[in-house]
N, C-alpha and C positions, 0 to 999 in steps of 0.2 A: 781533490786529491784524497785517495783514499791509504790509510795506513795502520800495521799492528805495531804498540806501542808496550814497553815494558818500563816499568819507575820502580822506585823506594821511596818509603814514606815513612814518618815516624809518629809518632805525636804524643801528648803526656794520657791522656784518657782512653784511646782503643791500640797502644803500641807501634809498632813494627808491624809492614805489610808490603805485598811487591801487588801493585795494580798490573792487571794485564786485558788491553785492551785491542777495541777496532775504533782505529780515529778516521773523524771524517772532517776536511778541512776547504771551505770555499774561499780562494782569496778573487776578489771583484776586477781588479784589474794586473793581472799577473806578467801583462808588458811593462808596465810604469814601474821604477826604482823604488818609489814610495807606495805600497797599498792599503786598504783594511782586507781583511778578513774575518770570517767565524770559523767555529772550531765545534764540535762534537765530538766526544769519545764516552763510550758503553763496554762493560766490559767486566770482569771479576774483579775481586782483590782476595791474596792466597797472604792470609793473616799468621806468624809466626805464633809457636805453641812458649807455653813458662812465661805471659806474661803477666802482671800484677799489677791493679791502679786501685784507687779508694774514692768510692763514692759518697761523701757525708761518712757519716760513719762507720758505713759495712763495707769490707772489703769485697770487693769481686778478683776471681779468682779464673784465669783460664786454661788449662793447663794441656788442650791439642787446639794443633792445627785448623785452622778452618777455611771457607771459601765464603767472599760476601760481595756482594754489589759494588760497580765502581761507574761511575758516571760525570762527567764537566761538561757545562756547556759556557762559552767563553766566547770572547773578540780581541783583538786587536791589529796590529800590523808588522807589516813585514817590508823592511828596507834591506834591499839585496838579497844575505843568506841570513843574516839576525831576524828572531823574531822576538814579538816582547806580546802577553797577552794577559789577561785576569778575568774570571769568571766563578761563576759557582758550582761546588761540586755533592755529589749526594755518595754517600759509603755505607757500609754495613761492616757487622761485626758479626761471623756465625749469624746472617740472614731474621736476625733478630734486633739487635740495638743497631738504628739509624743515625746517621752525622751529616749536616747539611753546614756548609762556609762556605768561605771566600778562598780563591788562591790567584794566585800571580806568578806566571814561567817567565821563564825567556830562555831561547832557542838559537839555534846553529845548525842549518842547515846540509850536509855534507855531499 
């Protein structure tokens, strides 16, 4: 299944940001109630301008808009229309400072 995906995000060290992606999602056996699945999505993230964090002890300061990399590569399953999955995701900030973690969704189908 292939799909365009739009989120919000926040966090204390690179702010506020809207991911905007191309998701690509294989679920393995999509007749059975219960399945697994993998999940890929690639794509930008459009980073809001004003924002402010401190690193040790120099402030970094942002003060426009920018566009940075957005990327998750993830598993899990999907019973009926609920999904539930966790995986790692890689970001940018203005195509310069990168962020690599962990996340975990869960989903609704419609």
């Amino acid at each position: 299944m292939l799909g365009l995906g739009l989120g919000y995000e926040t966090a204390v060290d690179y702010g506020q940001g809207f991911p905007i992606f191309l998701n690509f999602r294989h679920t393995f056996r999509p007749d059975k109630l219960f399945t697994p699945f993998v999940n890929v999505a690639i794509g930008t993230r459009y980073r809001l301008a004003d924002y402010y964090y401190y690193f040790d002890y120099m402030p970094t300061i942002y003060n426009e808009t920018s566009f940075g990399y957005y990327m998750v590569v993830s598993s899990g399953f999907q019973a009926r229309k609920f999904t539930f999955n966790g995986g790692m995701f890689f970001k940018s900030v203005a195509d310069d400072e990168f962020y690599v973690g962990l996340e975990i969704k869960c989903g609704y189908k419609f």
